[in-house]
Steps between C-alpha positions, in 0.01 A plus 500: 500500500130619613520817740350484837187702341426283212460203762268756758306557146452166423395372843212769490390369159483166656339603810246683292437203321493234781234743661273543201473131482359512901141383563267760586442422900163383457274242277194589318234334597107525384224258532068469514281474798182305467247448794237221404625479134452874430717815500575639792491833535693786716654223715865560655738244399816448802813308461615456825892304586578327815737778559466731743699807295369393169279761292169375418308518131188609467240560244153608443319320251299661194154455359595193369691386798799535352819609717869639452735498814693769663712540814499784699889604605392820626253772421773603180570191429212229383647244217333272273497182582620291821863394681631131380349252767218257646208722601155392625218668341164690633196592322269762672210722375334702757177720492603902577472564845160668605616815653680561155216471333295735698787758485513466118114581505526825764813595281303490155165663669687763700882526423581423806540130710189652779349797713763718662817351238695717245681230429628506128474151339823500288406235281159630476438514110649174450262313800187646392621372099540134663171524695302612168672164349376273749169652538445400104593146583186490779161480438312764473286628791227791496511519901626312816338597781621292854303256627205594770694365762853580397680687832750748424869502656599460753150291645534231210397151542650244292237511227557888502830440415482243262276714296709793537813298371281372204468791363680615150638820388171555258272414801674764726495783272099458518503534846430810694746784598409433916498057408833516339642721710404281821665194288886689578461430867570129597288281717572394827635213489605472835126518617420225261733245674812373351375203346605343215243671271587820656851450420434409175281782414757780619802310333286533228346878506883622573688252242273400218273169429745215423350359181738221415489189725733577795742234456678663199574824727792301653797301318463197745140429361475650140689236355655753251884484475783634238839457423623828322863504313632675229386278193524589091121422551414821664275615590404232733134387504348363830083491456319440827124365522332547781157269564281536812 
C-alpha cells in the first residue's frame, strides 16, 4: 500500500514536470526593415493588438535594419519577444528633437544644459559618446555661420525656422556660444499664425522630422500585420519594406 506521502511526493514530481514542459509566455520574434530597398536604420519597430490591455512589442532597428522584439511588463520586467496574437505593425524613424540637440551641444561646451543651470546631466558621458558617433557619419564642415537674414527666437519667420531646424549636430557645434545659445529658446509660434506650416514646424522642432512616409506610423494604413504563436520555427521572422 503507498503512504499518503509517497502519493504528495509523486504529485510534486509530476507537477514539476507538467510545468517544465510550459511555454515561455511570449514568442520570439525578429525581422529586417528596408525603406526604398535599403537598410533601415535606428527605426522603432511596434506590434500593436486590437486589445485594449494587451502589451505592445517594440524594437529599434540596427545599422543594418535589423530588429529583435521586446515587451515592456514593467520597468523590472521587459521580455524577449511578444504575447501569442494578431498585432498590427508600425514603422517610425524620427529625426532628434531640436531642443535636444542644442542641449547636447551647451552640455558638451559647458557641462551644463544653459546660463543660470547646475543641472547634472546623468547620462552625460554616454550622450556626448553617441553625439561623437553621429557627428562621424556627417560631412564634414570647417564653419556654419547663419544666414544674413536668419532672425533669432523668438522673432522667426518661417524661413528662420526652417533653417534653424536644418541644422545637424556637426553644424551646431560650429556655431557661436551667443547663436547656439539663442537656438534653446523656441519661436513664437503663436505670432506666426497657426497655420498648417506653423503647425507642422512646431510638431516638428518639439517631436522630431518624420522621415518615413506617414502612412506606416498607423496600423490602419501601413499595411503591416502578424500573427505571432508559439511555433518549433522560432524565432519568428516578419521583414517589412517600406517604399515612398
Amino acid at each position: 500500500m503507498i503512504s499518503r506521502y509517497a502519493v504528495v511526493a509523486l504529485l510534486l514530481v509530476v507537477g514539476l514536470a507538467t510545468g517544465c514542459g510550459k511555454p515561455p509566455p511570449t514568442v520570439l520574434v525578429q525581422g529586417h526593415v528596408t525603406y526604398n530597398g535599403k537598410p533601415l536604420r535606428g527605426a522603432m519597430v511596434t506590434f500593436l493588438s486590437g486589445y485594449l490591455d494587451a502589451q505592445p512589442a517594440f524594437a529599434v532597428t540596427d545599422k543594418d535594419g535589423y530588429y529583435f522584439a521586446r515587451t515592456f511588463v514593467s520597468a523590472n520586467n521587459i521580455l524577449d519577444g511578444a504575447f501569442p496574437g494578431e498585432y498590427g505593425v508600425v514603422v517610425t524613424k524620427y529625426t532628434r528633437p531640436f531642443p535636444e540637440l542644442v542641449d547636447r551641444e551647451l552640455w558638451r561646451r559647458f557641462g551644463s544644459f544653459g546660463p543660470g543651470e547646475e543641472a547634472e546631466y546623468a547620462a552625460g558621458l554616454r550622450v556626448l559618446e553617441e553625439q561623437e558617433a553621429m557627428d562621424r557619419e556627417e560631412p564634414e564642415t570647417t564653419g556654419y555661420p547663419l544666414s544674413p537674414s536668419f532672425r533669432k527666437p523668438p522673432d522667426m519667420d518661417l524661413k528662420s525656422i526652417r533653417e534653424m531646424l536644418a541644422l545637424t549636430s556637426r553644424q551646431l557645434r560650429k556655431l557661436t556660444d551667443a547663436d547656439l545659445k539663442s537656438l534653446r529658446y523656441p519661436p513664437n509660434f503663436i505670432k506666426l499664425g497657426l497655420t498648417e506650416d506653423v503647425r507642422q514646424l512646431a510638431a516638428e522642432r518639439s517631436g522630431g522630422k518624420v522621415l518615413v512616409p506617414t502612412r506606416y506610423l498607423d496600423t490602419s494604413t501601413s499595411g503591416f500585420t502578424a500573427t505571432i504563436e508559439h511555433s518549433d520555427d522560432e524565432p519568428l521572422t516578419f521583414d517589412f519594406d517600406l517604399v515612398d
